[in-house]
ZADO-1210 file (C-alpha; in nm, 4 decimals, padded with zeros to 6 digits):
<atoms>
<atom x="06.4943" y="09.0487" z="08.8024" code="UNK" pos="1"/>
<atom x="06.6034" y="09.0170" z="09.1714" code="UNK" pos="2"/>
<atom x="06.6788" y="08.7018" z="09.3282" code="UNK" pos="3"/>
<atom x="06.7042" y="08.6077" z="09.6847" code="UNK" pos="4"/>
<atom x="07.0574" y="08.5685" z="09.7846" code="UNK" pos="5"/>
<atom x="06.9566" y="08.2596" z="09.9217" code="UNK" pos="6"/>
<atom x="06.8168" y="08.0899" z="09.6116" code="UNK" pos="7"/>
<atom x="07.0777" y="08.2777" z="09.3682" code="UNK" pos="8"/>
<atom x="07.3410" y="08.0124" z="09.4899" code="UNK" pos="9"/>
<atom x="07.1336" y="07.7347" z="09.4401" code="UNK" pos="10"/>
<atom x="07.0060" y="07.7975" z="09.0938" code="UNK" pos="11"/>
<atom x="07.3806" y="07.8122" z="08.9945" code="UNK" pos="12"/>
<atom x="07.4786" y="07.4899" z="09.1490" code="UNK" pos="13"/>
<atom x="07.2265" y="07.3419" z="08.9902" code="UNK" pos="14"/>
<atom x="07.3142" y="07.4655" z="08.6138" code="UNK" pos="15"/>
<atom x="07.6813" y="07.3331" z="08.7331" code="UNK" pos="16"/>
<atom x="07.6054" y="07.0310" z="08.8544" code="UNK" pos="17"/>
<atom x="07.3244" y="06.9271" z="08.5679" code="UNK" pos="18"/>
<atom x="07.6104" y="07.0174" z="08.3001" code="UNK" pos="19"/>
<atom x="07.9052" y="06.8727" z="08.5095" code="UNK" pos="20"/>
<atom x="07.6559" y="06.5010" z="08.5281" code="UNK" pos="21"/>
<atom x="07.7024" y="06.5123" z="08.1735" code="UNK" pos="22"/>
<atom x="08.0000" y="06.6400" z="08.1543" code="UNK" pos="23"/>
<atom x="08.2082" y="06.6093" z="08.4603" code="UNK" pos="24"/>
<atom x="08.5476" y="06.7697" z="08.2792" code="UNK" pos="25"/>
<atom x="08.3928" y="07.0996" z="08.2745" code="UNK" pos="26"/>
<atom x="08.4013" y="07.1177" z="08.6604" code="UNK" pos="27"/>
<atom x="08.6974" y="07.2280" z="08.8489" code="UNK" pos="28"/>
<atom x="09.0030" y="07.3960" z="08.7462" code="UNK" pos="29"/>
<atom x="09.0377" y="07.1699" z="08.4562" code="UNK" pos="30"/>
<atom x="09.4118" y="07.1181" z="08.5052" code="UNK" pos="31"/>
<atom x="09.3558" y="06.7623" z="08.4818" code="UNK" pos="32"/>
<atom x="09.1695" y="06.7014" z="08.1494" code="UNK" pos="33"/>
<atom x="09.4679" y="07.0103" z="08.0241" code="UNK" pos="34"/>
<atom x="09.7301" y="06.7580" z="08.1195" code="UNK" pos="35"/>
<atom x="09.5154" y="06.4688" z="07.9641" code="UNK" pos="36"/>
<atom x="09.5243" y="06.6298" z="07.5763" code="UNK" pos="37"/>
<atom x="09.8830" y="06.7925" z="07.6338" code="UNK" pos="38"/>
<atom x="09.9454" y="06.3858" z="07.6953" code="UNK" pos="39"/>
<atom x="09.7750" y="06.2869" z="07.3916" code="UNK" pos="40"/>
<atom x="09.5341" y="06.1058" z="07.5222" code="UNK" pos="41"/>
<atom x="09.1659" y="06.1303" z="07.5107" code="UNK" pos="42"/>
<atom x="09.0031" y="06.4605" z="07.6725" code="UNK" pos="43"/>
<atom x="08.6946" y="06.2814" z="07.8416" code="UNK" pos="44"/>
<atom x="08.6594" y="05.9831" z="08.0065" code="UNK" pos="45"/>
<atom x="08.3696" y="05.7303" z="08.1047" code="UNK" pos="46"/>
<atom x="08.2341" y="05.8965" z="08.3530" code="UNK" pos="47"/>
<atom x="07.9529" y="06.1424" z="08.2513" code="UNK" pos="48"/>
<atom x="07.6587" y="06.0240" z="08.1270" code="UNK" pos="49"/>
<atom x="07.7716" y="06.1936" z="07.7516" code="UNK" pos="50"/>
<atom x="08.1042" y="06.0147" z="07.7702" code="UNK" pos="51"/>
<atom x="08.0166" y="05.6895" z="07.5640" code="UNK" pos="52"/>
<atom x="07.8185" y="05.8833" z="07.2652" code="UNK" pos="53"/>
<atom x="08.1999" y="06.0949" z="07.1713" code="UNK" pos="54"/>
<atom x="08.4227" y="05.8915" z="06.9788" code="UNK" pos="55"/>
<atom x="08.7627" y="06.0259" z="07.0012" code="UNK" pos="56"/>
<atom x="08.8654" y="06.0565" z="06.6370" code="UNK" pos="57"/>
<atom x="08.7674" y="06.2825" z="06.3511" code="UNK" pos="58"/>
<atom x="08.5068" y="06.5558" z="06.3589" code="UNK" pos="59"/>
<atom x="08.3641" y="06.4093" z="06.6522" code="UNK" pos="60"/>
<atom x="08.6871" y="06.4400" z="06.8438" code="UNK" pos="61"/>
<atom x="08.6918" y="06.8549" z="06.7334" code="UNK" pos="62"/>
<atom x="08.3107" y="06.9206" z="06.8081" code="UNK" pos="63"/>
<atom x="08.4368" y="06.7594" z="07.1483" code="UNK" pos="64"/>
<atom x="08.6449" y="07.0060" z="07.2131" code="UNK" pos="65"/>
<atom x="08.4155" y="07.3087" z="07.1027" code="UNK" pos="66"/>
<atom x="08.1839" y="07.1636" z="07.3340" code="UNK" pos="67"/>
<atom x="08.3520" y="07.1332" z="07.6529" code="UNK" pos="68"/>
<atom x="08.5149" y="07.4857" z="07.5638" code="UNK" pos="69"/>
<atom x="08.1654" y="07.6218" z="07.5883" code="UNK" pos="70"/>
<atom x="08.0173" y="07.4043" z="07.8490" code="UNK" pos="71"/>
<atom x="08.3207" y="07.5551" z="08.0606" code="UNK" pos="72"/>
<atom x="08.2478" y="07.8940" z="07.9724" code="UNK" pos="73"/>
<atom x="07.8928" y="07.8763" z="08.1325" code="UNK" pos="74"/>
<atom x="07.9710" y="07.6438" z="08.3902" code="UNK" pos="75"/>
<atom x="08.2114" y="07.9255" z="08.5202" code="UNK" pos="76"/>
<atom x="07.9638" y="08.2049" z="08.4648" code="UNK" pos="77"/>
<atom x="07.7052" y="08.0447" z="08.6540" code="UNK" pos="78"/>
<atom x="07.9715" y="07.9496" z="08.9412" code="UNK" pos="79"/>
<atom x="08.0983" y="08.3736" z="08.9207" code="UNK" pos="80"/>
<atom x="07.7450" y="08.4808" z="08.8448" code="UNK" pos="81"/>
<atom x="07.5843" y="08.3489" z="09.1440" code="UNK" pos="82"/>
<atom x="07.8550" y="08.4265" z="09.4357" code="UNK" pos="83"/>
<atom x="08.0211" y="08.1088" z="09.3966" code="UNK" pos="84"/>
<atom x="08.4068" y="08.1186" z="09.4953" code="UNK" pos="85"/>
<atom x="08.5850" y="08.0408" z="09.1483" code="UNK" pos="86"/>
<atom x="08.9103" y="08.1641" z="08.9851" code="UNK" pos="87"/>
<atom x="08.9315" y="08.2642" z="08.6306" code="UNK" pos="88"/>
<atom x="09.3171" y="08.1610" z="08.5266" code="UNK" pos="89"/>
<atom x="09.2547" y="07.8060" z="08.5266" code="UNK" pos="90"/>
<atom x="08.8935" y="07.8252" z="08.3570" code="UNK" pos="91"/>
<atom x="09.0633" y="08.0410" z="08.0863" code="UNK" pos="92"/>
<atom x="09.3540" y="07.8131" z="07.9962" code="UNK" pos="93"/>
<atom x="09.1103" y="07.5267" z="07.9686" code="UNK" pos="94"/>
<atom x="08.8513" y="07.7744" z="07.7424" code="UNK" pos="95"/>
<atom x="09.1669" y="07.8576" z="07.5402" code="UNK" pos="96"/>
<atom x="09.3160" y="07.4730" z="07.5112" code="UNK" pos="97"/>
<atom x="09.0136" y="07.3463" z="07.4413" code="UNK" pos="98"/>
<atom x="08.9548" y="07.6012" z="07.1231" code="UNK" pos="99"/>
<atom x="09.3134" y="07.5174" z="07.0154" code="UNK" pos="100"/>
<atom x="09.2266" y="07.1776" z="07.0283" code="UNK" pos="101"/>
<atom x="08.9172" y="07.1398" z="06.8024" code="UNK" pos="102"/>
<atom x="09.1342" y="07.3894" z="06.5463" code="UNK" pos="103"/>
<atom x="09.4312" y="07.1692" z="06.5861" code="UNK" pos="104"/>
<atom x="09.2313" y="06.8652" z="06.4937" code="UNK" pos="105"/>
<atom x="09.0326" y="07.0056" z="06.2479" code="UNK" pos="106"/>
<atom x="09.3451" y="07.1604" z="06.0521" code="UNK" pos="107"/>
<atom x="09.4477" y="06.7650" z="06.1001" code="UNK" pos="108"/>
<atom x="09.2145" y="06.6442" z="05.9223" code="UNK" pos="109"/>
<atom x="09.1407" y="06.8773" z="05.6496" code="UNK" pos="110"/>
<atom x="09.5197" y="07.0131" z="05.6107" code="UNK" pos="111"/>
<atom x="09.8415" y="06.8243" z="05.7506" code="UNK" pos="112"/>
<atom x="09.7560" y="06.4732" z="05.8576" code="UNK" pos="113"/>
<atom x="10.1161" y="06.4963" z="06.0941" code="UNK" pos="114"/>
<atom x="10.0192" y="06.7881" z="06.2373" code="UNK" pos="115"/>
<atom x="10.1002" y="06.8441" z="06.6397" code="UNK" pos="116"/>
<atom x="09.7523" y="06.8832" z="06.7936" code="UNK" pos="117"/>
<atom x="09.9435" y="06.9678" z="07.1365" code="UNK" pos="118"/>
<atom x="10.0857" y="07.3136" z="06.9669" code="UNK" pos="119"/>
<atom x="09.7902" y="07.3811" z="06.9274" code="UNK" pos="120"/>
<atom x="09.6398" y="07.3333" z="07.2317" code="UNK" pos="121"/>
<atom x="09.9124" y="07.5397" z="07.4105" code="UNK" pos="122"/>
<atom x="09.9309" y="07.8453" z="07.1548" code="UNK" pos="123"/>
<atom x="09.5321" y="07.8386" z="07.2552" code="UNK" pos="124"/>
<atom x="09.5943" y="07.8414" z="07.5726" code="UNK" pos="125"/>
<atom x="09.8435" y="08.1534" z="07.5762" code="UNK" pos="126"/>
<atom x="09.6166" y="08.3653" z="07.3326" code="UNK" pos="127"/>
<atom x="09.2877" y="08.3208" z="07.4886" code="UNK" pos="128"/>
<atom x="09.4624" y="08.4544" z="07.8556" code="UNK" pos="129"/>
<atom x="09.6281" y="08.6844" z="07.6616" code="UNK" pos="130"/>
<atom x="09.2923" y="08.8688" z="07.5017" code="UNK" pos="131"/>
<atom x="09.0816" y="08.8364" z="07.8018" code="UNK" pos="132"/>
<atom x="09.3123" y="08.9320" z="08.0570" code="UNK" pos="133"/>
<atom x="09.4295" y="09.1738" z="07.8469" code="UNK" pos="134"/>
<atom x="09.8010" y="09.0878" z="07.8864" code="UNK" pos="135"/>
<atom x="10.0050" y="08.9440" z="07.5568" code="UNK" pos="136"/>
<atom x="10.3159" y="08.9545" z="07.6878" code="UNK" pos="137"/>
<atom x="10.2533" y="08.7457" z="08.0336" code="UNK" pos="138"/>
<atom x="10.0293" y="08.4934" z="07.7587" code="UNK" pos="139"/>
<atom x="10.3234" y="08.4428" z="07.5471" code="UNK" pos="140"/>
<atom x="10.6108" y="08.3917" z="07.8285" code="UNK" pos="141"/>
<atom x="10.3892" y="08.1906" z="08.0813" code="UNK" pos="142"/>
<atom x="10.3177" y="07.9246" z="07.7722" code="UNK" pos="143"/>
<atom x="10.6896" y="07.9465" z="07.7053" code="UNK" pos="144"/>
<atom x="10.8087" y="07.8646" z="08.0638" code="UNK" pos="145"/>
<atom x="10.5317" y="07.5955" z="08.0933" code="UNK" pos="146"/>
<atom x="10.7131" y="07.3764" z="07.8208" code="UNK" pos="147"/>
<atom x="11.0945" y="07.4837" z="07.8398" code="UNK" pos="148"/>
<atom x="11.1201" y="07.6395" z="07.4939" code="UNK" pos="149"/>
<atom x="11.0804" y="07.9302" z="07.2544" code="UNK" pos="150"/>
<atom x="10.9603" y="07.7050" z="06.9835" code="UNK" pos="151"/>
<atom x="10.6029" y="07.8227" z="06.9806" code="UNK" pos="152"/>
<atom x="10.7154" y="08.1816" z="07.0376" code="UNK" pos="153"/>
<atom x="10.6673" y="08.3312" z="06.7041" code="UNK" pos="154"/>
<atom x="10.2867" y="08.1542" z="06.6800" code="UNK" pos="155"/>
<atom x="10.1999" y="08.2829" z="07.0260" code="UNK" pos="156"/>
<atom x="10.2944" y="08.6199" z="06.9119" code="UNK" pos="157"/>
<atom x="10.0398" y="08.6092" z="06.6351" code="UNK" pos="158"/>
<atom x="09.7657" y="08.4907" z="06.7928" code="UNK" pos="159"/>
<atom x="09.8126" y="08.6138" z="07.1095" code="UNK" pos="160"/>
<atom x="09.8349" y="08.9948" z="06.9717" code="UNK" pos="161"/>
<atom x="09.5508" y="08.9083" z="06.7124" code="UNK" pos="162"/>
<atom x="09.3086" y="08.8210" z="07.0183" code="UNK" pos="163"/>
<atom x="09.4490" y="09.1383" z="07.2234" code="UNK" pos="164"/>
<atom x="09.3604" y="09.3475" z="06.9110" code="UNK" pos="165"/>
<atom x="09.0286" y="09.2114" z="06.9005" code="UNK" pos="166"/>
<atom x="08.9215" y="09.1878" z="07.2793" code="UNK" pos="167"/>
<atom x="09.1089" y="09.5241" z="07.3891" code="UNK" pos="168"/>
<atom x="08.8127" y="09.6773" z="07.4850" code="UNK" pos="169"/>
<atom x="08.7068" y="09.3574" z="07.6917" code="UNK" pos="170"/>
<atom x="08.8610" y="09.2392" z="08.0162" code="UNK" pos="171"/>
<atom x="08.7944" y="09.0188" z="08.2620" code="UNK" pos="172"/>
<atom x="08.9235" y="09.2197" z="08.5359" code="UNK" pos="173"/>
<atom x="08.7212" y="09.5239" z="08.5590" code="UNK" pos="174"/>
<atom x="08.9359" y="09.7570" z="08.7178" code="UNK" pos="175"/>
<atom x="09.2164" y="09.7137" z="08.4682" code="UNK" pos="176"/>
<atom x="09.3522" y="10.0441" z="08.2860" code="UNK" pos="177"/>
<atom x="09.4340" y="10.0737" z="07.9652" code="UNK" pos="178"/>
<atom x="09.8103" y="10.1605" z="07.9621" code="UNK" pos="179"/>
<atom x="10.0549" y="10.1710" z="08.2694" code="UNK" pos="180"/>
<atom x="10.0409" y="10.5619" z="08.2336" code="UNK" pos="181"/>
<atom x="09.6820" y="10.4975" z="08.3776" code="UNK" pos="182"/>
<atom x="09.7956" y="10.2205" z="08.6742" code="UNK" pos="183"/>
<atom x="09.8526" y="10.3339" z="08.9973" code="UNK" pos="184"/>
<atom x="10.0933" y="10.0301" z="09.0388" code="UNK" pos="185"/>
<atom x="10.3426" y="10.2126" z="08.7711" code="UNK" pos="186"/>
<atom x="10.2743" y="10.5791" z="08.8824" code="UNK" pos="187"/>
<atom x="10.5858" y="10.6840" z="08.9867" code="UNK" pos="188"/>
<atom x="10.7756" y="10.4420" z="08.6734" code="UNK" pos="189"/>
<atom x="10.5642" y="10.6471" z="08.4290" code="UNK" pos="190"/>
<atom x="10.5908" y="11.0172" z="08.5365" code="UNK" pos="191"/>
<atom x="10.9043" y="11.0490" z="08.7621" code="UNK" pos="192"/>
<atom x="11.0524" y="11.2580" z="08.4820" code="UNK" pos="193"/>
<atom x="10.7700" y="11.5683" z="08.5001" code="UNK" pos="194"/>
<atom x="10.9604" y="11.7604" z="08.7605" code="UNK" pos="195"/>
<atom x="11.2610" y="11.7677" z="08.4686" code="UNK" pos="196"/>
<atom x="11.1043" y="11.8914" z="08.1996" code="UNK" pos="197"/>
<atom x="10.9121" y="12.2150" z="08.4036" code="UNK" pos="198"/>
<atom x="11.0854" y="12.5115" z="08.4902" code="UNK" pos="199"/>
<atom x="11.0192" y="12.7588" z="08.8250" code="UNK" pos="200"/>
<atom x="10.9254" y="13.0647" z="08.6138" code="UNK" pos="201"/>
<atom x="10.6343" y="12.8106" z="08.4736" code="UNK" pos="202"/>
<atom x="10.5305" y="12.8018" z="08.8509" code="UNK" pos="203"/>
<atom x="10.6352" y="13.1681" z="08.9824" code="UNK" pos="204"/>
<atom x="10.2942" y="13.2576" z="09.0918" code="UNK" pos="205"/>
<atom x="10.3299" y="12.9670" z="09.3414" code="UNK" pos="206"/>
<atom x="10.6132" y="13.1349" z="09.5026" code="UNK" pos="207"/>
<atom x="10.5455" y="13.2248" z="09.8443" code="UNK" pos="208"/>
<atom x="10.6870" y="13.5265" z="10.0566" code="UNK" pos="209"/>
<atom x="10.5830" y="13.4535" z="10.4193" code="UNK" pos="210"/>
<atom x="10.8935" y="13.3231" z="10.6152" code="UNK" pos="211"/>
<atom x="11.0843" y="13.5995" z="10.4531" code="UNK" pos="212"/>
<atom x="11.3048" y="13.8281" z="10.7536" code="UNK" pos="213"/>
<atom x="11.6038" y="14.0605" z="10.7040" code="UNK" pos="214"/>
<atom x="11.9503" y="13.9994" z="10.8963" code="UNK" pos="215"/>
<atom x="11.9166" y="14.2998" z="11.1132" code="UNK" pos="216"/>
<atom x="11.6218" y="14.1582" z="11.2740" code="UNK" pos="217"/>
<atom x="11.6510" y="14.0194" z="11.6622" code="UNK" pos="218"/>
<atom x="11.6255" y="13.6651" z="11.6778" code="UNK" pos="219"/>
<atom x="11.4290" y="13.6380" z="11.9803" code="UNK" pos="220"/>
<atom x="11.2189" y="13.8279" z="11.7687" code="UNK" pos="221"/>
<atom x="11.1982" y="13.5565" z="11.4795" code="UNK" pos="222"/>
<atom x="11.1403" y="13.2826" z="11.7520" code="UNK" pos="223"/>
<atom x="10.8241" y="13.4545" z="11.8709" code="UNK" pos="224"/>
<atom x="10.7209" y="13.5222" z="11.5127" code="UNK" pos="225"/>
<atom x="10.7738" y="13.1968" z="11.4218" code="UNK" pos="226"/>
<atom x="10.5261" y="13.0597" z="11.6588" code="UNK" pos="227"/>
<atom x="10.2307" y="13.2188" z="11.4990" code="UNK" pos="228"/>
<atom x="10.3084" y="13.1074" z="11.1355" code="UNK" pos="229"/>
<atom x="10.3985" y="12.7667" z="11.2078" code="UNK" pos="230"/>
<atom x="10.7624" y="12.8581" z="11.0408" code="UNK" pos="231"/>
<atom x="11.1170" y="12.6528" z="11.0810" code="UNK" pos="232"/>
<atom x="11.3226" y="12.7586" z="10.8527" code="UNK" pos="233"/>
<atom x="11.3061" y="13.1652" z="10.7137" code="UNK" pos="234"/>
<atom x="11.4819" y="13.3311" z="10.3551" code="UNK" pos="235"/>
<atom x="11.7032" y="13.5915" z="10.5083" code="UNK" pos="236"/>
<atom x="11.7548" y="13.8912" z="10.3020" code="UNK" pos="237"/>
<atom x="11.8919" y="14.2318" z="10.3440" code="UNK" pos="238"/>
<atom x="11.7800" y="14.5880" z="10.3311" code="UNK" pos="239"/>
<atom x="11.8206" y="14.5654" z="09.9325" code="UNK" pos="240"/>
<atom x="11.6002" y="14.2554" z="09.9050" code="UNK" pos="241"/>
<atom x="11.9002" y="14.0723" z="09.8320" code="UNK" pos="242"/>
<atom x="11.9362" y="13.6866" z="09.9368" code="UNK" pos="243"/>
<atom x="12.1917" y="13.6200" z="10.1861" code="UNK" pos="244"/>
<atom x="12.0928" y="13.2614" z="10.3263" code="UNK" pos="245"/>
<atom x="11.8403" y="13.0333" z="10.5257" code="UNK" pos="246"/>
<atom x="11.7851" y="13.0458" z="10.9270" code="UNK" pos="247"/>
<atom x="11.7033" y="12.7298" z="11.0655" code="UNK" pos="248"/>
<atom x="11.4758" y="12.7325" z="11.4018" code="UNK" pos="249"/>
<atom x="11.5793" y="12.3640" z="11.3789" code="UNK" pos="250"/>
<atom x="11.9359" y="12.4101" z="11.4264" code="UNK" pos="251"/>
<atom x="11.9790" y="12.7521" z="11.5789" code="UNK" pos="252"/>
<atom x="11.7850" y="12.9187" z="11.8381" code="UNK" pos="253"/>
<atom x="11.8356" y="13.0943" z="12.2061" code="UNK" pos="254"/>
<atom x="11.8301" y="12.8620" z="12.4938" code="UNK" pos="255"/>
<atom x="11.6625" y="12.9421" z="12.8195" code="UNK" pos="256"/>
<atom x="11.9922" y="13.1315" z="12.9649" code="UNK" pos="257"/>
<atom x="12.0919" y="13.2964" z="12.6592" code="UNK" pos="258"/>
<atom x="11.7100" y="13.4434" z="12.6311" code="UNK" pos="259"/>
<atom x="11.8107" y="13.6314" z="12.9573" code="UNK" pos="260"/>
<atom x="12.1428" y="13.7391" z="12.8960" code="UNK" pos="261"/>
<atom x="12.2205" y="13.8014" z="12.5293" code="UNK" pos="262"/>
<atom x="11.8505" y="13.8008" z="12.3710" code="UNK" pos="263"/>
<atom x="11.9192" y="14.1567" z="12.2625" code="UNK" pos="264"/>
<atom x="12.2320" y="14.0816" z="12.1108" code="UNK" pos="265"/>
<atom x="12.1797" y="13.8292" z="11.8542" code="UNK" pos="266"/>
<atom x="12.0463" y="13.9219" z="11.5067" code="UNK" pos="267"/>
<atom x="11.9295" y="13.7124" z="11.2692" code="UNK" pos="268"/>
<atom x="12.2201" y="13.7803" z="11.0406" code="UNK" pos="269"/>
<atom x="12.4275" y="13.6800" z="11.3021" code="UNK" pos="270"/>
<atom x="12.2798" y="13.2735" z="11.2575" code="UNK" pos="271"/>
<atom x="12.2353" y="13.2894" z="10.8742" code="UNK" pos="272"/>
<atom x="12.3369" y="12.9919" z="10.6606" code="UNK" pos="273"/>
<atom x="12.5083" y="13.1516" z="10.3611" code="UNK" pos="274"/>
<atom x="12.6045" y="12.8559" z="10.2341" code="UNK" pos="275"/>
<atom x="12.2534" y="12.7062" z="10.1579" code="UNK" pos="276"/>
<atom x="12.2295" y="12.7913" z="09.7712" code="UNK" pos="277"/>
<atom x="11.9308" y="12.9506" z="09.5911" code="UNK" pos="278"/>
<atom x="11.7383" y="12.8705" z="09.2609" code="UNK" pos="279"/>
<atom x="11.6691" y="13.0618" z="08.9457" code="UNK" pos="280"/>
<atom x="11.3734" y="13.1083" z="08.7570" code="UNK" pos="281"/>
<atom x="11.5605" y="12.9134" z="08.4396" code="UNK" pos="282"/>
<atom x="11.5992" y="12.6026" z="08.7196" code="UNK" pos="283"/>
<atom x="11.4051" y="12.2543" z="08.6714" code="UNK" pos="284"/>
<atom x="11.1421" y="12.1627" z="08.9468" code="UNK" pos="285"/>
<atom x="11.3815" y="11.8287" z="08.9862" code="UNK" pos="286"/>
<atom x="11.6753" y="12.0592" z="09.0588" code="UNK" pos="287"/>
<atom x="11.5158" y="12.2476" z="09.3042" code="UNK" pos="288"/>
<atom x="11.3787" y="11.9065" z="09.4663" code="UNK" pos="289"/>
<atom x="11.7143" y="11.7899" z="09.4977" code="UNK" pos="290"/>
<atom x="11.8563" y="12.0763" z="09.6681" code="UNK" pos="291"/>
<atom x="11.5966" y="12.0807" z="09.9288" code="UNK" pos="292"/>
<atom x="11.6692" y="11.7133" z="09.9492" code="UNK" pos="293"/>
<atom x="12.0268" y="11.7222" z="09.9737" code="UNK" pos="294"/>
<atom x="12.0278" y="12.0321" z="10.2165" code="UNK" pos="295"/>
<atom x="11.7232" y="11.9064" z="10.4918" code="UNK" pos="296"/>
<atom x="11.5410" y="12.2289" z="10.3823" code="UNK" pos="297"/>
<atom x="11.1592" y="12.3264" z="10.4262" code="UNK" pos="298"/>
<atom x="11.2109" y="12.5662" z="10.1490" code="UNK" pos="299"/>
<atom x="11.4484" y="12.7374" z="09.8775" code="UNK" pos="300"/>
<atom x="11.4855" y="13.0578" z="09.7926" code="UNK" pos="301"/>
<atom x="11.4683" y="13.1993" z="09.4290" code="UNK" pos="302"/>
<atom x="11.7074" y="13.4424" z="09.3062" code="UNK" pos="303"/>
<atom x="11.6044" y="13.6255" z="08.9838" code="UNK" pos="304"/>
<atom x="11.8777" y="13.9289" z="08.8936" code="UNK" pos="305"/>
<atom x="12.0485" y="13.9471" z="09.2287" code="UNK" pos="306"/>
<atom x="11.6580" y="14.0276" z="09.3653" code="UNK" pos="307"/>
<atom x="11.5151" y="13.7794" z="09.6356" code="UNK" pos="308"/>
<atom x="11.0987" y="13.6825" z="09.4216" code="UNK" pos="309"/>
<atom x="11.0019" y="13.4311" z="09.6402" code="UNK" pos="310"/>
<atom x="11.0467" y="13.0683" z="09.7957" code="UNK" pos="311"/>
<atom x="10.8861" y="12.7470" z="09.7388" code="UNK" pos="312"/>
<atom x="10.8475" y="12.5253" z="10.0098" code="UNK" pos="313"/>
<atom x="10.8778" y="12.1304" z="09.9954" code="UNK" pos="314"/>
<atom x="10.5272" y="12.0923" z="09.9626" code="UNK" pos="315"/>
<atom x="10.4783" y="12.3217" z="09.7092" code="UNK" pos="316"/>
<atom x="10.6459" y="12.0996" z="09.4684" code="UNK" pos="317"/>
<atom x="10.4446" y="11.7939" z="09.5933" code="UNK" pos="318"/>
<atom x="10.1334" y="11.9244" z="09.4987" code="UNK" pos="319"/>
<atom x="10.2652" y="12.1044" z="09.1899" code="UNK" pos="320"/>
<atom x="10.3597" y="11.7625" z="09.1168" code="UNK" pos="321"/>
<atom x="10.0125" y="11.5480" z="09.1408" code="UNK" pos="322"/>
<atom x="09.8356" y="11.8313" z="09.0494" code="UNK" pos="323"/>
<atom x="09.9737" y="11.7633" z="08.6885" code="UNK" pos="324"/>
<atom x="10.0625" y="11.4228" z="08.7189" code="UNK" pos="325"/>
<atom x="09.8612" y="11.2253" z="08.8981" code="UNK" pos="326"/>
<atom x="09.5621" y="11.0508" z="08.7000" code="UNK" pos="327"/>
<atom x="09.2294" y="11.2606" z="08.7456" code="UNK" pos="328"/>
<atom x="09.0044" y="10.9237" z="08.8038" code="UNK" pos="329"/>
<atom x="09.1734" y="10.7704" z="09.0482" code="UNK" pos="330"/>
<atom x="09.0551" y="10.8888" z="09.3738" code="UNK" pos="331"/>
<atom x="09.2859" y="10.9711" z="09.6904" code="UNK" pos="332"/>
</atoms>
């Protein structure tokens, strides 16, 4: 059934405001009437039109307390429901104290006349956040902070686990994943150890073979090359296809006088790096990350028996890396 956005508003302020003439505590936040039971006092007052018929003792005093619970509950769907601007932390304490408070009460009546109603009120509070925001942990220490004490720990771990267990598949915030190895927000927390545990010869039919040049070669030569391939850095190897080093176009190259004079002279063995290591097909990805890290290096050679296979570039790992690791329904 479609409704007008115009009228959709409407019809839920008036479901609000006919429930909130009868019962006025079920509108707002409902920090106030919180701090009203967690004083001891009673949870409505004399203002709604309902207000007189509650007495606040016995089983009238729990159904009370169901009652705004659920008068709250639709009160804030109607106010979410119909594009009105409402939170859902506040609304779900209240839900959750409220519930805590009509079992408080009636466990006071039936079981232990001495019995702290205000416990109860506050462990309901913690384990009702806790199962529909799907978060135990922040249910248990928030309720904990809020009084100063780790009294009502081990109850708030009960409940507040036994209402995660039972709402799990439930939550009020719908993009929510089920596990941090799913959040986006904890990506890089969860999987930062991949690049460890793989090894190149896992990946050697990544390895590339493009910027690859021999150290007899001009470098003018390289220079011209290197403008058609898009290339920095090249593997330098020799007649043997055996590594020798790295030339950086970053770092070395013929200036405009030495083009003239000496651009016949200058090999690229002349310029070589031989001090930039290699990797081996028995090295981690993370290894070979940290070299090209550690070095400023577009790309690493790999060595396997003294015979030059191939290079991977920077990027190469990148991709290797979400390619594996990054979570297949979250879009880029």
């Amino acid at each position: 059934m479609k409704v007008s956005p115009i009228i959709k508003p409407a019809l839920g302020g008036i479901v609000v405001g006919t429930i909130g003439l009868f019962l006025p505590e079920t509108i707002g936040s409902g920090a106030g009437v919180l701090q009203v039971v967690l004083d001891g006092k009673d949870p409505v007052g004399n203002q709604g039109i309902f207000s007189s018929m509650f007495e606040s003792k016995g089983l009238w005093l729990v159904a009370l307390f169901f009652i705004l619970a659920g008068m709250k509950i639709l009160t804030t769907s109607f106010t979410i429901g119909t594009g009105g601007s409402a939170g859902m932390f506040g609304p779900s304490l209240f839900i959750g104290g409220m519930l805590g408070g009509g079992v408080g009460t009636l466990a006071k009546i039936f079981v232990y006349p001495d019995l702290s109603v205000t416990s109860f009120i506050l462990v309901g509070m913690g384990a009702f956040y806790a199962g529909v925001a799907s978060a135990p942990i922040a249910g248990m220490i928030m309720i904990c902070e809020m009084i100063g004490s780790y009294v009502l720990l081990p109850p708030l771990m009960v409940v507040s686990i036994l209402t995660f267990v039972l709402s799990h598949k439930l939550s009020l915030y719908r993009a929510q994943k089920e596990n941090r190895f799913q959040s986006p927000a904890h990506f890089w927390d969860m999987n930062r150890d991949f690049l460890e545990e793989i090894q190149v010869k896992t990946w050697k039919s990544r390895l590339r073979a493009i910027a690859v040049t021999y150290d007899h070669i001009l470098l003018s030569k390289i220079e011209e090359e290197a403008l058609k391939i898009q290339a920095s850095d090249y593997v330098v190897i020799d007649r043997n296809n055996r590594y020798l080093g790295i030339l950086s176009l970053r770092k070395v190259r013929h200036t405009l006088e030495s083009r003239d004079v000496i651009a016949n002279l200058i090999t690229v063995g002349d310029v070589t790096d031989i001090s930039v290591p290699f990797g081996k097909p028995e090295d981690t990805l993370a290894a070979i990350l940290k070299i090209l890290i550690d070095r400023d290096m577009d790309k690493i050679a790999i060595v396997e028996g003294n015979q030059f296979i191939g290079y991977f570039r920077f990027a190469d790992l990148m991709k290797i890396y979400f390619e594996n690791i990054f979570p297949k329904n979250i879009k880029s």
